[in-house]
Structures are given as structure tokens and as C-alpha cells.
C-alpha positions, 0 to 999 in steps of 0.5 A, a space after each residue: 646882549 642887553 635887554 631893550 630897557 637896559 640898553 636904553 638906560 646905557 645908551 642914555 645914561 647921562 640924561 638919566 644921571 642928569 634926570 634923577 639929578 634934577 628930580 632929587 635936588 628937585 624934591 630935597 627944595 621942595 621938602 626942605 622949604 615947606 619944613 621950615 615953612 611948616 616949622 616958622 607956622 609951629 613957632 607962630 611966626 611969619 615969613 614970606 613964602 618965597 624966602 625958604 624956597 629962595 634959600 634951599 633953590 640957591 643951595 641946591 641950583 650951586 651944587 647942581 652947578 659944581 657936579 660937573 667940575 668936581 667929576 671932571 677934577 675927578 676923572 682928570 687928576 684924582 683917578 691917577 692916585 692910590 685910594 689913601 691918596 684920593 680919599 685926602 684929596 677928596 676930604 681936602 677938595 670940601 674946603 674949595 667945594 664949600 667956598 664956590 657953594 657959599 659964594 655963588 649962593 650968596 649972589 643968587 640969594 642976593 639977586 633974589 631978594 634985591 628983585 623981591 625989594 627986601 634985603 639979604 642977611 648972612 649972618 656972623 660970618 664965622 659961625 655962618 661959615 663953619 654951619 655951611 662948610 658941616 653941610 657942604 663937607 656932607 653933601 660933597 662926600 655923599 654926591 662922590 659916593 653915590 657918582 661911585 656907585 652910579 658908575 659901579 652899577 653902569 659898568 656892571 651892566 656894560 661889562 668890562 674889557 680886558 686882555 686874554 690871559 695866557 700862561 706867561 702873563 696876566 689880564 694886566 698884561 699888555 699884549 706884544 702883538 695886537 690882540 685878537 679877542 677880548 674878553 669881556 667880564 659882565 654880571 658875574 659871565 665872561 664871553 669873548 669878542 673879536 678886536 675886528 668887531 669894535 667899530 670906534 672907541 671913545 676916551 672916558 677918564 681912565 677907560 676907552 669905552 668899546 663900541 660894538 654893535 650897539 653895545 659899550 664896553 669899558 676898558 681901563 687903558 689909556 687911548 694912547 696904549 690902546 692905540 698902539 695895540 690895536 691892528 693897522 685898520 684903526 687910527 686915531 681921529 680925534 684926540 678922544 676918538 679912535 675909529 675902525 676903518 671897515 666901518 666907515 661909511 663916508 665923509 664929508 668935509 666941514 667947513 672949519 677944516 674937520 671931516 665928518 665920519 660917518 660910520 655904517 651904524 650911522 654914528 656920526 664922528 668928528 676928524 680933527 685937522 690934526 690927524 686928517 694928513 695922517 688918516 687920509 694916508 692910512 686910507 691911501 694904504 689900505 
């Protein structure tokens, strides 16, 4: 259904999100550095060349650093509110944001110098806190919306699931019973799909992405809705995982307790202890 370059950038988006991460931050040190660099030698004064890499490597290694928190706050907590409501809280979350950022820059730089046999100075601390909360608010706010258009360009080019409307309800609808094809919305196309082709099914924030024949499909329910919903060959392995019967391959036992799923594309999962005695019931049925 994708292209090779496609499904390559969807099979691996979090080392290319990653990847273009590191290179941005990469040359904003580089540019950054070498302007004030460039700007002490315009003023005909000196200063050592390490310090202004000193300052923007520990600016930017700190961001690097709080992304991860801020998506997973994110994801967790914010997703669950109106957009009045996570607009404040993303405006409130600068201030934390700006702390950590300070914080852990000033260590690093601290470090830094105390190596290099000099001696850092911050500075008024008023004025020093309120020139880097202007940059931190800025930065925070323009990091959330590039992640909300990364994120909107990905699920363009997986596709989204959603029920089968019929007459009486609307694709927001929850079925009663459970459903046997999805339809699936991508790059302005609609197709359906069979509920009996999803191999597995992964918690990702508010969605449950739908892995079918080497393609993922975002659907925005909860694994605990899904799971109900879903026919009596899948179950719930995993408090992230769910996985369809047919497609497992084999098992083995793990010496922590666990199993380990094998599943006929070769995906390896995890069966936590908490849902073995009920797996291994289902399997006994089936």
C-alpha cells in the first residue's frame, strides 16, 4: 500500500524523528557558535573558542533532553483535554520547561569550565532568568508544533481507522457487536480492511496503532474499548499489546516469567505474567 521509501520512513520514524532531531540542534550549535565567534572578532575582542560552543552545546543538549518528558506529559495528560485547555497548559508548562533547561545548563557549563580551568558566571540573576525564559518559552512552543506536524504529516501517510458507519450511527460510534472491517482514511482515499487481518495492536497515547501486513494504522480509542470490541481470537498480552491468535507462530518461556511471542511476520512480543493464565486459557479454547 506504501511505496518502498515510504514504508521505510513508517517503519522507522522514530530514528528519523531522532535523527533530523540531532542534526537540527546539531547545526543551530554550529551556526549559533561561530556567529558570536564571528561577532567578539567584528567587536575586536577576544574569547576562547570553546566557550560559545560550551554555551549553545549545553543549551541545546538540555532540550534534547526535556523532549522525551514533554512528549510523554503530552501524550499522558494533555491529549485528554479541549484545546482551550491544553493551549493554557502547554503556555503554563514553559515555566517547568525553563527551570529544567536553566538548571541542567548551568551544571553542564559549570562542569565545562571547572575542566577547561576557568570559572562560569551567570550573571544578575533576575535579568539572566527572565532573558532565558523569553528563549525557552519560544523554543518550547515552537518544538510542540513542529512534533504536531510531524505527527500530522505521519498519520497522513499511515492512514487512519475508524468504524463503519452505518444509518443508525456515526464512525464515532462504537459498534455493539464486534466489527468486521474497518475503514481506513489516508491521503484523501478510503479503503476497507478485514478486523481478521490485524496481526497485533500497540498502545501509542490516545490511538491503538493496527499492524496489518507490514503497514500501521492509527485509530483513536483506547486499548481497553478496542479490546472489548475485538472477536475472541485476540487478547490482551501485554498492558500495551494486544495480539491476534492466528498469527502466532510460537512461544517461549523467559526466564523472568514472561513469554516470548513469536508471530508469523517474525514480530517478536512480550506476554507479561499478568495476562499468561488468562492467555494460555484462551488458547486452551480455541
Amino acid at each position: 500500500m506504501h511505496n518502498p521509501h515510504t514504508q521505510h520512513f513508517l517503519k522507522h520514524q522514530q530514528l528519523w524523528a531522532s535523527a533530523l532531531l540531532v542534526g537540527w540542534f546539531g547545526i543551530n550549535v554550529l551556526v549559533l557558535a561561530t556567529t558570536t565567534l564571528m561577532e567578539f572578532y567584528r567587536a575586536n575582542k577576544s574569547i576562547p573558542t570553546w566557550e560559545p560552543f560550551c554555551w549553545e552545546i549545553s543549551s541545546q543538549v538540555m532540550i534534547l533532553l526535556l523532549i522525551p518528558l514533554g512528549i510523554f506529559i503530552s501524550d499522558r495528560w494533555l491529549e485528554k483535554l479541549n484545546l482551550k485547555a491544553r493551549l493554557l497548559a502547554h503556555a503554563a508548562l514553559t515555566i517547568p520547561f525553563s527551570a529544567l533547561h536553566i538548571a541542567g545548563m548551568v551544571g553542564i557549563r559549570q562542569l565545562w569550565y571547572s575542566f577547561m580551568r576557568s570559572h562560569y558566571e551567570f550573571g544578575n540573576l533576575f535579568v539572566e532568568l527572565l532573558y532565558e525564559y523569553r528563549k525557552d518559552a519560544q523554543s518550547y512552543l515552537t518544538i510542540a508544533l513542529v512534533i504536531v506536524g510531524y505527527r500530522f504529516i505521519v498519520r497522513r501517510l499511515q492512514g487512519e481507522a475508524s468504524y463503519l458507519a452505518n444509518d443508525e450511527e456515526s464512525e464515532s460510534t462504537e459498534p455493539e457487536s464486534p466489527p468486521e472491517r474497518l475503514l481506513i482514511k489516508k491521503l484523501g482515499r478510503e479503503f476497507l480492511i478485514q478486523t481478521a487481518d490485524i496481526e497485533w495492536i500497540e498502545a501509542s497515547g490516545n490511538y491503538a496503532n493496527l499492524h496489518i501486513k507490514g503497514s500501521i494504522y492509527p485509530m483513536r480509542i483506547t486499548m481497553d474499548k478496542v479490546e472489548k470490541l475485538l472477536p475472541n481470537n485476540f487478547t490482551r498480552i501485554h498492558r500495551s499489546t494486544i495480539v491476534n491468535l492466528e498469527h502466532i507462530q510460537e512461544m517461549q518461556p523467559l526466564d523472568t516469567g514472561d513469554y516470548q511471542v513469536t508471530l508469523r511476520n517474525q514480530k517478536i512480543l512480550t506476554l507479561s505474567r499478568r495476562y499468561r493464565e488468562e492467555f494460555k486459557t484462551l488458547l486452551s479454547l480455541t
